[in-house]
SEBA-733039 format. One record per atom (N, C-alpha, C, O, CB): z, y, x; residue in three letters. Coordinates in steps of 0.1 Angstrom, whole numbers, padded with zeros to 4 digits, always signed. Glycine has a CB too. Layout:
BEGIN
ZYXAla...
% end
This chain:
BEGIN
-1385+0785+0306Unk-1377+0774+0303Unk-1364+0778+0296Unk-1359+0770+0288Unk-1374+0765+0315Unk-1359+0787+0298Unk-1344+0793+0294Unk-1347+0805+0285Unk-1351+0817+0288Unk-1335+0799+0308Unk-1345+0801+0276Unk-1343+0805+0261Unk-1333+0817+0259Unk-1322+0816+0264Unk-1337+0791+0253Unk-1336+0830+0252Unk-1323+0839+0250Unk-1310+0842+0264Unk-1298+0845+0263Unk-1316+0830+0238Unk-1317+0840+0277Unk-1307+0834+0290Unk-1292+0829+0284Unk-1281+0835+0284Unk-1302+0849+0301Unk-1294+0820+0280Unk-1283+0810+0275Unk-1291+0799+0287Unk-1303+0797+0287Unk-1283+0805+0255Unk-1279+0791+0298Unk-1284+0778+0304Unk-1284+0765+0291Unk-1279+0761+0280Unk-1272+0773+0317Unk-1294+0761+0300Unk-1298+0744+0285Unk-1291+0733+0292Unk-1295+0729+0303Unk-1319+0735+0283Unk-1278+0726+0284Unk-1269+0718+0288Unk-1280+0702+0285Unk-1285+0704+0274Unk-1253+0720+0278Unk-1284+0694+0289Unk-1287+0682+0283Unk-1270+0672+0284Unk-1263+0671+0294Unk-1302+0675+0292Unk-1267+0667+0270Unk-1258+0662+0271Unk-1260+0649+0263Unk-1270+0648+0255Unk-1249+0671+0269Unk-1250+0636+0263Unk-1249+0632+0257Unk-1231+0625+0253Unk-1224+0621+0262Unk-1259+0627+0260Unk-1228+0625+0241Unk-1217+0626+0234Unk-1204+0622+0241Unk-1194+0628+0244Unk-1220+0618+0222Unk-1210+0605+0244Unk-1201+0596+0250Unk-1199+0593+0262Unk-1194+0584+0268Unk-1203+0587+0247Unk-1206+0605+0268Unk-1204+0597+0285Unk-1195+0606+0291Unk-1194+0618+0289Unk-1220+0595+0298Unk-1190+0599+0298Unk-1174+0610+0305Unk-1181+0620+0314Unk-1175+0630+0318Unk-1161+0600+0317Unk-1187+0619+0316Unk-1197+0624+0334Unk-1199+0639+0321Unk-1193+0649+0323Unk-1223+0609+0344Unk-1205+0638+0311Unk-1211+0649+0301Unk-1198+0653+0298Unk-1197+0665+0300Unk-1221+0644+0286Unk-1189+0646+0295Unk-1176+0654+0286Unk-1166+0661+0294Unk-1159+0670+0288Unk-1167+0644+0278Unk-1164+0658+0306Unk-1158+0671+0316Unk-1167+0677+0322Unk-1165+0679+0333Unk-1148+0668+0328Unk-1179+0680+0318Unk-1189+0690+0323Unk-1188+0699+0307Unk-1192+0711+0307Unk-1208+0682+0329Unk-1185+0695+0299Unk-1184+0703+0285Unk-1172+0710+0283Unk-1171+0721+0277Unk-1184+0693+0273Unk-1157+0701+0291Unk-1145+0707+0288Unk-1147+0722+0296Unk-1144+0732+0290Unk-1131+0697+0293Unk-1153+0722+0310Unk-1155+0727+0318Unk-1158+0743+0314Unk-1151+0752+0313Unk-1163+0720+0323Unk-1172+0741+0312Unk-1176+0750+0299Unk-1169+0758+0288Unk-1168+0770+0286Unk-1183+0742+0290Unk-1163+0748+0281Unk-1155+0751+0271Unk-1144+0765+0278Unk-1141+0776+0275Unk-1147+0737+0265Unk-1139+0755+0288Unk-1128+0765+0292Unk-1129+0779+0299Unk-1120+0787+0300Unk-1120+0758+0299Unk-1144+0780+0304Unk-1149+0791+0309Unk-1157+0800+0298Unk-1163+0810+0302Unk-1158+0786+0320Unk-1156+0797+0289Unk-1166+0801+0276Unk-1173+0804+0275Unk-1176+0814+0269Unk-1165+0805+0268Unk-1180+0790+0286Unk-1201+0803+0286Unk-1202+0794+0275Unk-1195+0784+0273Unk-1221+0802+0304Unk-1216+0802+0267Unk-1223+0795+0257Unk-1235+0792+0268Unk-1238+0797+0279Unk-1226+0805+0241Unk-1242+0781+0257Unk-1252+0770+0264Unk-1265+0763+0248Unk-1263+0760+0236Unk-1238+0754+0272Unk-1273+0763+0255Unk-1281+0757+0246Unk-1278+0744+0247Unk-1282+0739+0257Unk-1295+0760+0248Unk-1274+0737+0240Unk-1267+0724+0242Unk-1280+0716+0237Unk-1285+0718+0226Unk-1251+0722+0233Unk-1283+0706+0246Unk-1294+0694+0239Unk-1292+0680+0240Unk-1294+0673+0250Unk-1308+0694+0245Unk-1286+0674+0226Unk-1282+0659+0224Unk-1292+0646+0229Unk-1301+0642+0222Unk-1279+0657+0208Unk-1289+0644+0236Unk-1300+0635+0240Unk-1296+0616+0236Unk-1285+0612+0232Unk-1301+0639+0260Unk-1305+0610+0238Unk-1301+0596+0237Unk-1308+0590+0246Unk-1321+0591+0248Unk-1303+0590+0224Unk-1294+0579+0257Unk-1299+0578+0276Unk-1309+0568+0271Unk-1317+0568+0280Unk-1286+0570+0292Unk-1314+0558+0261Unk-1322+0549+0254Unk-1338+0553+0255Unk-1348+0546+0259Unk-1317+0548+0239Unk-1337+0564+0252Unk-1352+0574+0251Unk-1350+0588+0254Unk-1343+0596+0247Unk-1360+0574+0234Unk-1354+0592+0264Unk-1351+0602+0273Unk-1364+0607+0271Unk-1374+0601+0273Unk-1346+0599+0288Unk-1361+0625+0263Unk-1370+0636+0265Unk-1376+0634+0277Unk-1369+0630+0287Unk-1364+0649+0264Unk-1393+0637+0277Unk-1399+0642+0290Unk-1393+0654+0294Unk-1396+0658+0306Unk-1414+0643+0289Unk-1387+0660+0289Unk-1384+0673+0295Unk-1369+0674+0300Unk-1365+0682+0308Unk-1387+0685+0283Unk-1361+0662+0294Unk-1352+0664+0305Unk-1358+0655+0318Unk-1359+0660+0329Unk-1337+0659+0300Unk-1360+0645+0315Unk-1367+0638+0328Unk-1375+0647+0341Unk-1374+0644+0353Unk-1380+0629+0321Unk-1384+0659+0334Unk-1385+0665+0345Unk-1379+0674+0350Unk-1383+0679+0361Unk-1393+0668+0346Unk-1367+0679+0343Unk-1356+0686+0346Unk-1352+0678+0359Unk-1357+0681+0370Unk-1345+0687+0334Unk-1344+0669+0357Unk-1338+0659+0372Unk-1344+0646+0369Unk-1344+0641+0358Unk-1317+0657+0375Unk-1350+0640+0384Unk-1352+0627+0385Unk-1342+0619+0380Unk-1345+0608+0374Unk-1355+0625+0397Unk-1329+0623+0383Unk-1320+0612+0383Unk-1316+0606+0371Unk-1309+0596+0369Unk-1310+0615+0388Unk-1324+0614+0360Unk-1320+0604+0344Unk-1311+0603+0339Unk-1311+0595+0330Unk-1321+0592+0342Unk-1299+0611+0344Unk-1285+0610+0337Unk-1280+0623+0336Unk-1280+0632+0345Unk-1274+0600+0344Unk-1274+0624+0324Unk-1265+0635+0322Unk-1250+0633+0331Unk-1245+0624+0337Unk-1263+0637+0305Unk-1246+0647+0328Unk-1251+0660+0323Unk-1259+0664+0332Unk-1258+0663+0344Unk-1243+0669+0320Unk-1268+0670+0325Unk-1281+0683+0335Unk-1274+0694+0326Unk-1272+0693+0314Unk-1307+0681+0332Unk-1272+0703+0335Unk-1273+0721+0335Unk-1285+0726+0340Unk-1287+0724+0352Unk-1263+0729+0345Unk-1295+0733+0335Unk-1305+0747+0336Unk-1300+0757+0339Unk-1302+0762+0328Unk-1312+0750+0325Unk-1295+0767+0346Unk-1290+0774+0349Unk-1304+0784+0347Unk-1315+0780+0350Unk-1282+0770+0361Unk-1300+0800+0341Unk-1310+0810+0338Unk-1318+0814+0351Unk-1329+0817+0349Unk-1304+0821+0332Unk-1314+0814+0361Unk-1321+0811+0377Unk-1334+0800+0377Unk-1344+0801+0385Unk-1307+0802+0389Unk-1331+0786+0364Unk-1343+0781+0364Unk-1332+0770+0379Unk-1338+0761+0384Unk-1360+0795+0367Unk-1322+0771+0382Unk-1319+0762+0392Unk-1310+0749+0383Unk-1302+0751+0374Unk-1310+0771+0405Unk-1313+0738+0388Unk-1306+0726+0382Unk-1291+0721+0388Unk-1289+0719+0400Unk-1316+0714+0383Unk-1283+0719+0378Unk-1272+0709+0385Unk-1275+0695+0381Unk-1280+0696+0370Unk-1257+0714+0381Unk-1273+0685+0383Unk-1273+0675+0379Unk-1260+0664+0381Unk-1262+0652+0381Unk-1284+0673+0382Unk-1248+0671+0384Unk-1239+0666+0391Unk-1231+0673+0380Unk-1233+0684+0377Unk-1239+0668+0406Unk-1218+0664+0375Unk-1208+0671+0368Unk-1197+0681+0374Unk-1193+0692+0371Unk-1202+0660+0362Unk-1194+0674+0384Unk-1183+0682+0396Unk-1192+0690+0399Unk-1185+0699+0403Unk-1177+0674+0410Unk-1208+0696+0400Unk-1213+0704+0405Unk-1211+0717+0396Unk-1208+0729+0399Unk-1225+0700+0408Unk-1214+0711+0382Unk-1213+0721+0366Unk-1199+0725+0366Unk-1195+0736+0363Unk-1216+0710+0349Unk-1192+0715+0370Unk-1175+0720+0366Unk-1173+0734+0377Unk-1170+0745+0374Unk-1160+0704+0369Unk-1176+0728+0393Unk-1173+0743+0402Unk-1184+0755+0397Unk-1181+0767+0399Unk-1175+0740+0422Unk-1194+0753+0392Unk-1201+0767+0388Unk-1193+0774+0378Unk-1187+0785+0378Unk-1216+0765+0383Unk-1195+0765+0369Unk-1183+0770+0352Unk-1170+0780+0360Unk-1168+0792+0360Unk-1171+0749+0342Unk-1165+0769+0366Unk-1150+0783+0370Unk-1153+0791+0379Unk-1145+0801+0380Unk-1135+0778+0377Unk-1164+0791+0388Unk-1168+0801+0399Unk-1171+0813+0388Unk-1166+0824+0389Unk-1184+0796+0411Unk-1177+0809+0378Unk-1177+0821+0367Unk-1171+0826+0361Unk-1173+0838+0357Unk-1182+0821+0361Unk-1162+0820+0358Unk-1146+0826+0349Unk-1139+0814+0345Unk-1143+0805+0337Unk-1149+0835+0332Unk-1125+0813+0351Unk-1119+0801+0348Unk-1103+0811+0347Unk-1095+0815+0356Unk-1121+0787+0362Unk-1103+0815+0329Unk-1095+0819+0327Unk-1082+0807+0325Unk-1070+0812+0327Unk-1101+0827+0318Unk-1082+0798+0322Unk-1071+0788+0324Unk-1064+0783+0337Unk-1054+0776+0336Unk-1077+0777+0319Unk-1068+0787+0345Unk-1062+0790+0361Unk-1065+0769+0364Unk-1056+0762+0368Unk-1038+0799+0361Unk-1078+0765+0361Unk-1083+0750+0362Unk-1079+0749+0378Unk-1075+0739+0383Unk-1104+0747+0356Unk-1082+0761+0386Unk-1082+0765+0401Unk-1070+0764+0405Unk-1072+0760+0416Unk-1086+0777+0404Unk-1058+0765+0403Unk-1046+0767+0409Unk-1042+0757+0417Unk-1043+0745+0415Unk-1037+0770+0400Unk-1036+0763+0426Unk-1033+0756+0437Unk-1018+0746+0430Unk-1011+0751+0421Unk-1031+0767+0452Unk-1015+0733+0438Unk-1003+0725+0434Unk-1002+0718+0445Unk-1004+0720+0457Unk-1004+0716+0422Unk-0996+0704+0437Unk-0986+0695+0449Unk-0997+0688+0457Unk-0993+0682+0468Unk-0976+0680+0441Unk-1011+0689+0454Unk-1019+0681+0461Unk-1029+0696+0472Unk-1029+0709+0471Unk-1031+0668+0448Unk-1033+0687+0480Unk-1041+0695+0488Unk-1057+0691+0484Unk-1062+0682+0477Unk-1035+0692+0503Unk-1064+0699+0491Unk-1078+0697+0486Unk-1085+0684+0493Unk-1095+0679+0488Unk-1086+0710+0489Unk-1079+0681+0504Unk-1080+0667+0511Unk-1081+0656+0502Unk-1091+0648+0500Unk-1069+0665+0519Unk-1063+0654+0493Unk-1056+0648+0487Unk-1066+0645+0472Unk-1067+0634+0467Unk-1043+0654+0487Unk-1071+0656+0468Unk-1082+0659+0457Unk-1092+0654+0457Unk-1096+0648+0447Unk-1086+0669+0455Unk-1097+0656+0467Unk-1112+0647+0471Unk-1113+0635+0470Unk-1120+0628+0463Unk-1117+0647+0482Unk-1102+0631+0481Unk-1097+0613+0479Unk-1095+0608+0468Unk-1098+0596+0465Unk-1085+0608+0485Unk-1089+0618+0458Unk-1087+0606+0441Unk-1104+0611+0434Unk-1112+0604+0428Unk-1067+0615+0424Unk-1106+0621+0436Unk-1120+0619+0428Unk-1130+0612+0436Unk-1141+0610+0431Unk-1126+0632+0424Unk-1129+0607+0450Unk-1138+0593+0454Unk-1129+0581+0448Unk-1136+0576+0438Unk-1141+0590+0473Unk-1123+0578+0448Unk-1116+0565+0444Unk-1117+0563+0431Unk-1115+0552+0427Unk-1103+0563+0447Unk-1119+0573+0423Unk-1120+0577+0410Unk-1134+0570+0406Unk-1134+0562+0397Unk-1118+0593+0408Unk-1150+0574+0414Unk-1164+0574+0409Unk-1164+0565+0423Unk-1167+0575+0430Unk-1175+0590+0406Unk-1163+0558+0430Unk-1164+0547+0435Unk-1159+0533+0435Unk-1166+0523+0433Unk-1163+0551+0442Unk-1146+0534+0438Unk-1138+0521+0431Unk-1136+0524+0417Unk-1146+0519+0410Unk-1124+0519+0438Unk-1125+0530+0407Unk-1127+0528+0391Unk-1139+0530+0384Unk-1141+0523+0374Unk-1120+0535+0384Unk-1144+0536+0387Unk-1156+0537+0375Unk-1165+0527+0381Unk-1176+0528+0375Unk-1163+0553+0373Unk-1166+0516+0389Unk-1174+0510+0392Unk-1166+0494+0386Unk-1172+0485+0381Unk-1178+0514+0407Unk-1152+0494+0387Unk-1145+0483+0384Unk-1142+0489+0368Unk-1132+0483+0364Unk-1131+0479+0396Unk-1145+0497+0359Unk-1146+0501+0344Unk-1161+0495+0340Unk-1163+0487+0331Unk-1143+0519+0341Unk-1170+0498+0347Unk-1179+0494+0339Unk-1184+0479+0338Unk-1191+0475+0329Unk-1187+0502+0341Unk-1181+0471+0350Unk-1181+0458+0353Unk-1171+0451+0339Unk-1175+0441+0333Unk-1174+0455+0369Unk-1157+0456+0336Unk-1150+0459+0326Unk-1158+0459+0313Unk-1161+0448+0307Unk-1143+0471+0329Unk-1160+0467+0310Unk-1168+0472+0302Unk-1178+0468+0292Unk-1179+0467+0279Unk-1173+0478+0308Unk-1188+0465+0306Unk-1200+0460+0305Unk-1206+0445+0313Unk-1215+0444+0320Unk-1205+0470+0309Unk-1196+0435+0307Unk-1195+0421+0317Unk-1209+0412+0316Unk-1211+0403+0324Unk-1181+0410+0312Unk-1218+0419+0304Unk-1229+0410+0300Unk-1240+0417+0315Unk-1250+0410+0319Unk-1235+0414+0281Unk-1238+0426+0319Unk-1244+0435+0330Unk-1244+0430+0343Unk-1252+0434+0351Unk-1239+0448+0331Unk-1235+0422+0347Unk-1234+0411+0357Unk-1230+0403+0359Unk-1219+0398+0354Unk-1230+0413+0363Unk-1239+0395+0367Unk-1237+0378+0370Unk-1225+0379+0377Unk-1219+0388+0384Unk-1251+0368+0382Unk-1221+0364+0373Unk-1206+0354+0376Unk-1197+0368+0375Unk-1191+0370+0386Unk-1205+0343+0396Unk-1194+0378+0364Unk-1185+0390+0364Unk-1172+0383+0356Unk-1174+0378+0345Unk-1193+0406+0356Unk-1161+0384+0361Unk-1146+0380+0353Unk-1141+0396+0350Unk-1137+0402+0360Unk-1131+0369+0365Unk-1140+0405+0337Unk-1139+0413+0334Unk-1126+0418+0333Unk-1122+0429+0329Unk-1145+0413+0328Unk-1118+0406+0338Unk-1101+0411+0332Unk-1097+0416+0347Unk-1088+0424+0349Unk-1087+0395+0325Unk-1105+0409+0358Unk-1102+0406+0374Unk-1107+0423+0377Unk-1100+0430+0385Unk-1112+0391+0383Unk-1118+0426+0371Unk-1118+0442+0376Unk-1111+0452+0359Unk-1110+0465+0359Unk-1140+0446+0381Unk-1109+0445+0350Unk-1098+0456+0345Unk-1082+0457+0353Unk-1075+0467+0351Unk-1095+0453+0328Unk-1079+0449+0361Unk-1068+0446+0367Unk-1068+0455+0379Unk-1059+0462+0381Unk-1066+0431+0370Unk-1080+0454+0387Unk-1084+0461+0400Unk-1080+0477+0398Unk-1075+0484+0407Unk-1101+0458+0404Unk-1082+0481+0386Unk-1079+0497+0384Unk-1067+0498+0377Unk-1065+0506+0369Unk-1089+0506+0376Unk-1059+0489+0380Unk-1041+0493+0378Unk-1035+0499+0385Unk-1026+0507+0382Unk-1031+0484+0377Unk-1039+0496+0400Unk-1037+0507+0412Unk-1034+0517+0411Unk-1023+0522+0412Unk-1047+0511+0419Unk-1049+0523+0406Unk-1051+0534+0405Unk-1043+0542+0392Unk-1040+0555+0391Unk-1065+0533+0406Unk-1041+0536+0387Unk-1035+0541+0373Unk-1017+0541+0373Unk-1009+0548+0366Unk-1042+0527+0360Unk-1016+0532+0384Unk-1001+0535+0387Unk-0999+0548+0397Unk-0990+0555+0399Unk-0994+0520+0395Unk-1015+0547+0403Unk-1010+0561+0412Unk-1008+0576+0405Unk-1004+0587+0410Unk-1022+0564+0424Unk-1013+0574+0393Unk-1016+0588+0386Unk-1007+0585+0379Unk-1008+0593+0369Unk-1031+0592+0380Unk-0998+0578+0377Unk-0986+0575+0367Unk-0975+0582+0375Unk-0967+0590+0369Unk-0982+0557+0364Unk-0973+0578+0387Unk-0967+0583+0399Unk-0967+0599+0396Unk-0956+0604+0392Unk-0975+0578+0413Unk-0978+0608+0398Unk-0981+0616+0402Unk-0972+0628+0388Unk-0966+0638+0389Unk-0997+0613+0405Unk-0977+0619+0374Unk-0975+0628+0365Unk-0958+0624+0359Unk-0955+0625+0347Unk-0987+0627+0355Unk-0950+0620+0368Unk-0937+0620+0371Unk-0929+0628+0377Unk-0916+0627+0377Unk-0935+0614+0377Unk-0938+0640+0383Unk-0933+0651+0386Unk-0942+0664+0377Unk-0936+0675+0376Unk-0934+0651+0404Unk-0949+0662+0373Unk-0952+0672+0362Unk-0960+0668+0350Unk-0963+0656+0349Unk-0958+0682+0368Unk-0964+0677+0342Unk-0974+0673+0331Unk-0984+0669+0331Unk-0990+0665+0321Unk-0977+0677+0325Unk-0990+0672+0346Unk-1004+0671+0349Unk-1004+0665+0362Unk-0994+0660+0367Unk-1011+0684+0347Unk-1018+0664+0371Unk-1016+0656+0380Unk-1012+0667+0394Unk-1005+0663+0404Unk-1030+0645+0380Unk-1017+0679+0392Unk-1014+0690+0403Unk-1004+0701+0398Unk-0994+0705+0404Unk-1027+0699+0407Unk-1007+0702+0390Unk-1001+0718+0383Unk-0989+0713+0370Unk-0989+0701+0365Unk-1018+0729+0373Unk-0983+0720+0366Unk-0974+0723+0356Unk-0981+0721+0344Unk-0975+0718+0333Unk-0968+0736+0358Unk-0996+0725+0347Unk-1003+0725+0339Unk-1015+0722+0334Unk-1022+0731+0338Unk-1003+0732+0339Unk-1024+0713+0328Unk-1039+0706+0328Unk-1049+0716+0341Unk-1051+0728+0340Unk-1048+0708+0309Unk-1053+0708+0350Unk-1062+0717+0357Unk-1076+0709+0360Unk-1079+0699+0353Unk-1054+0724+0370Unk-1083+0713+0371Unk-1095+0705+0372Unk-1094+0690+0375Unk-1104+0683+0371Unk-1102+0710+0381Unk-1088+0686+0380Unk-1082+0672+0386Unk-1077+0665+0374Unk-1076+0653+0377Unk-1070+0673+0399Unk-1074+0667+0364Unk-1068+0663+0348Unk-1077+0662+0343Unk-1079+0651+0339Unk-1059+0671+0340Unk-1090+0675+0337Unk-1102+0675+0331Unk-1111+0664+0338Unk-1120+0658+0332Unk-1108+0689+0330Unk-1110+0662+0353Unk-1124+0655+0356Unk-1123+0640+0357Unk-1132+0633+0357Unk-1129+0660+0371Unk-1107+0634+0356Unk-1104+0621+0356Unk-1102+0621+0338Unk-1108+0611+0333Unk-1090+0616+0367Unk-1098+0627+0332Unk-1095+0622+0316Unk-1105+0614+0311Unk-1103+0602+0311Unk-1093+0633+0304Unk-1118+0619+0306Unk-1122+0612+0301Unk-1128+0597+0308Unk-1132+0588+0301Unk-1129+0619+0296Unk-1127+0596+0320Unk-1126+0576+0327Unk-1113+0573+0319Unk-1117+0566+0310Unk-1122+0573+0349Unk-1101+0574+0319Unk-1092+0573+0316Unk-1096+0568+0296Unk-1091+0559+0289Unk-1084+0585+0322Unk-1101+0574+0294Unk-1100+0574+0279Unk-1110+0562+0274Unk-1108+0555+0264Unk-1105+0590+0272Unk-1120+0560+0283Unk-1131+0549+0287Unk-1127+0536+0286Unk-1128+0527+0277Unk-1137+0550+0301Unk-1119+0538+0300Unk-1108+0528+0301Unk-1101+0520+0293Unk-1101+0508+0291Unk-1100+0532+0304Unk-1096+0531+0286Unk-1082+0526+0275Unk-1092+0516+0265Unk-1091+0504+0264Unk-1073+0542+0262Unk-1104+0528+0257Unk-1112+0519+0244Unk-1115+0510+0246Unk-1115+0504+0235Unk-1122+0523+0238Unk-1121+0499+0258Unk-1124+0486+0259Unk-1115+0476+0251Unk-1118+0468+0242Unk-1124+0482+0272Unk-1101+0480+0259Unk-1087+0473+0243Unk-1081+0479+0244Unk-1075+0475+0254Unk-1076+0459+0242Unk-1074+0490+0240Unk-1069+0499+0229Unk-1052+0487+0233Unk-1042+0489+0240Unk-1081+0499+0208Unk-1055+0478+0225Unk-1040+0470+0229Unk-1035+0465+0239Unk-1024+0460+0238Unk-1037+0461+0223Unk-1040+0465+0248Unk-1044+0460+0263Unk-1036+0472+0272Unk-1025+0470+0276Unk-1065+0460+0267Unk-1042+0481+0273Unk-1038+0493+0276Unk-1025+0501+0270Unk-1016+0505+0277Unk-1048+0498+0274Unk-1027+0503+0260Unk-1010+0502+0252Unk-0998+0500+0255Unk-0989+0507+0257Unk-1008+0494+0245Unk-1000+0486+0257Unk-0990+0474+0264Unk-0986+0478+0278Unk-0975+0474+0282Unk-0998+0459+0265Unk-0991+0484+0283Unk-0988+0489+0294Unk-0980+0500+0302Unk-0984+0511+0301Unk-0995+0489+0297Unk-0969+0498+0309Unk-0955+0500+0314Unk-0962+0518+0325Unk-0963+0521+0337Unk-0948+0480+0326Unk-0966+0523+0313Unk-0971+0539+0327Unk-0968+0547+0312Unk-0978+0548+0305Unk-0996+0540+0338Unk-0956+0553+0308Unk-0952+0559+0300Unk-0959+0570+0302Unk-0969+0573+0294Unk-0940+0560+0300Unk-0953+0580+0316Unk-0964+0591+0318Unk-0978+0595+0318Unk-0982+0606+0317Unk-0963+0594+0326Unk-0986+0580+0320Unk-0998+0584+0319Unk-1004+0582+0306Unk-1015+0587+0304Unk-1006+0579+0328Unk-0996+0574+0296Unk-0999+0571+0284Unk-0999+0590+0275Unk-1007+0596+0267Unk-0985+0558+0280Unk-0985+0593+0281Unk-0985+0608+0272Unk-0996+0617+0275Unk-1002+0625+0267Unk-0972+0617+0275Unk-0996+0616+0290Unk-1005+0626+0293Unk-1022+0619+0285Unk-1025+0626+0276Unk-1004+0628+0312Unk-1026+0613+0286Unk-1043+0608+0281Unk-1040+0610+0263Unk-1050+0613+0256Unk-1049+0585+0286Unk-1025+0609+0255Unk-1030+0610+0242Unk-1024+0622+0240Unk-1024+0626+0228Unk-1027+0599+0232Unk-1018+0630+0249Unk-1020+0646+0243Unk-1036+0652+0246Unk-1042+0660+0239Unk-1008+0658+0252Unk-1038+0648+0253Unk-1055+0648+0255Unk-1067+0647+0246Unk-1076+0655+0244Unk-1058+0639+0261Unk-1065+0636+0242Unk-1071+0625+0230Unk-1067+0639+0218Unk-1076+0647+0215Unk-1059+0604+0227Unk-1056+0639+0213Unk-1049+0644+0200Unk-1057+0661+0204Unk-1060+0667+0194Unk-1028+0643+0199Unk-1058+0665+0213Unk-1059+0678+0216Unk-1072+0686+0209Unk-1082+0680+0205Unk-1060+0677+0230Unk-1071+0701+0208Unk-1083+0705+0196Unk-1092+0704+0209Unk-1100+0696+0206Unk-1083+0721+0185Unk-1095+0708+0219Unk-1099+0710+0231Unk-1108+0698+0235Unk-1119+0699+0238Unk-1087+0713+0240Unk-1101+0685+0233Unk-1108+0675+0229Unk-1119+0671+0215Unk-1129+0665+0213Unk-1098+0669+0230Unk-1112+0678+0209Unk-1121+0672+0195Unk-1135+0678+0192Unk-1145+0672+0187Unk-1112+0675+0181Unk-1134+0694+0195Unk-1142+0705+0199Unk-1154+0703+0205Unk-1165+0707+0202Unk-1134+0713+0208Unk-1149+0693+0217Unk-1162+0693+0231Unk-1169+0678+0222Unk-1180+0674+0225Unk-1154+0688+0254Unk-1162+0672+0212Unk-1169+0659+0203Unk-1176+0664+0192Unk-1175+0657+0183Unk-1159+0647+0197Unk-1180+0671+0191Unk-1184+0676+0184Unk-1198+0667+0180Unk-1206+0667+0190Unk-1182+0690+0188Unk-1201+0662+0170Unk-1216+0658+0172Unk-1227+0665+0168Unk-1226+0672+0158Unk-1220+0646+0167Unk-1235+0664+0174Unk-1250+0671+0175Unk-1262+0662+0169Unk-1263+0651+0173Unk-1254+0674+0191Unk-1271+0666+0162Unk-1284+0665+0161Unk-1293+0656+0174Unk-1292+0662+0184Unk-1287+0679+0160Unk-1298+0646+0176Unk-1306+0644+0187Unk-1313+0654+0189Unk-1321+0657+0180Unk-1312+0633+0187Unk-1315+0663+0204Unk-1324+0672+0203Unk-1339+0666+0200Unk-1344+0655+0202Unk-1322+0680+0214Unk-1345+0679+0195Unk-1365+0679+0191Unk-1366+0691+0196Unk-1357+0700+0194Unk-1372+0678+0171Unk-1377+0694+0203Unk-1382+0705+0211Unk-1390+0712+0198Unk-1398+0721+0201Unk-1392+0700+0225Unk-1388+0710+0189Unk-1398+0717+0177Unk-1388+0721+0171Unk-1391+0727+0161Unk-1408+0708+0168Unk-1373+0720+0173Unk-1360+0721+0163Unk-1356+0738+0170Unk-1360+0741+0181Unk-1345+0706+0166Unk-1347+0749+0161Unk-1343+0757+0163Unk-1329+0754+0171Unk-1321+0747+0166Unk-1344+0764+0153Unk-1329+0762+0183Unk-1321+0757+0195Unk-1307+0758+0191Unk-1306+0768+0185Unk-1323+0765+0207Unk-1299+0753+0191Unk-1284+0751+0190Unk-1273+0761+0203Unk-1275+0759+0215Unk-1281+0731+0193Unk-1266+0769+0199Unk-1261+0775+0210Unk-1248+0771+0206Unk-1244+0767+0195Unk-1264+0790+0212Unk-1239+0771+0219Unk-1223+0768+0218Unk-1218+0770+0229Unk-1223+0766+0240Unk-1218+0755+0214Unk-1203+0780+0228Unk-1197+0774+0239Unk-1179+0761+0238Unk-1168+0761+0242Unk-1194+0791+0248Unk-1189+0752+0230Unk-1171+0742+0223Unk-1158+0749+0222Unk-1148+0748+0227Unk-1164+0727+0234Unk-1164+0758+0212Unk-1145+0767+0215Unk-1140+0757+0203Unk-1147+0748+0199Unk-1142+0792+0208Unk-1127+0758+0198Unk-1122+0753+0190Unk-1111+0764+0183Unk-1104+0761+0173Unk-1116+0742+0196Unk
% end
């Protein structure tokens, strides 16, 4: 299954869950057989990679699967996380956990209701874009004392919420704008503007298992 021992990323472009499993990567600078997938018509072969049908899937040369982004991101720096993504800050690992559940349980569940209002009955979409102001004032809070949400400096807790954040914003662009969170505004469009960002967008080919494999590690 593992090609040249390069792991086979299945990814797809737009989904945030894939794009901090890529920054991840990027910043650890493993190269990866990267495979563009489309969630519409799903390779049999990622399908039997993980039941669960959603990217990102990692193949790890072990032949062992991750199928979990936060799972891809702690392997990535268990292997080399020359950007110090690890460094300890103002939050504790308690404190960490709690914003990344509130993060994939309450927002991302009140973004895509947002989002996606044709997807649910009697859904008022402004009533759950409102519901994650909370949360967005808490991380406004946070990056009031530095540039980032732990560190002085972008670390894992910055890479694994950005792209919800960026999700967020594109539904209205003016909507979001308009809105009184200076700090979190700077922090998501040095992000956005960033090569680091543009790098991991990179578009791809839909993968074909008959196609000559694509290797990368999104450097920029």
């Amino acid at each position: 299954m593992i090609k040249n021992n390069f792991p086979i990323l299945y990814s797809f472009r737009r989904c945030p869950y894939a794009m901090r499993a890529r920054l991840a990567l990027q910043s650890s600078g493993i190269v990866v057989e990267i495979r563009e997938i489309k969630l519409q018509n799903k390779p049999k072969e990622f399908l039997q990679s993980s039941q669960k049908g959603t990217v990102p899937v990692l193949i790890l040369n072990s032949e062992k699967v991750l199928d979990e982004s936060i799972d891809i991101i702690k392997w990535a720096l268990k292997t080399n996380d020359p950007k110090n993504w690890l460094a300890e800050g103002q939050l504790n690992q308690i404190e960490i956990d709690k914003i990344l559940i509130t993060l994939e349980c309450d927002f991302k569940k009140n973004l895509d209701k947002y989002k996606y209002p044709n997807r649910y009955k009697s859904n008022n979409k402004d009533f759950h874009r409102d519901k994650n102001l909370k949360f967005l004032n808490y991380l406004n809070d946070l990056l009031k004392k530095n540039n980032a949400l732990n560190c002085p400096h972008l670390s894992m807790l910055d890479y694994a919420i950005l792209p919800f954040i960026r999700q967020f914003r594109n539904v209205d662009e003016l909507w979001f704008d308009a809105l009184d969170l200076i700090f979190l505004k700077k922090w998501l469009f040095q992000f956005i503007d960033s090569n680091e960002f543009s790098s991991i967008m990179k578009k791809y080919n839909l993968w074909d298992p008959n196609q000559t494999p694509i290797y990368t590690n999104f450097s920029y």
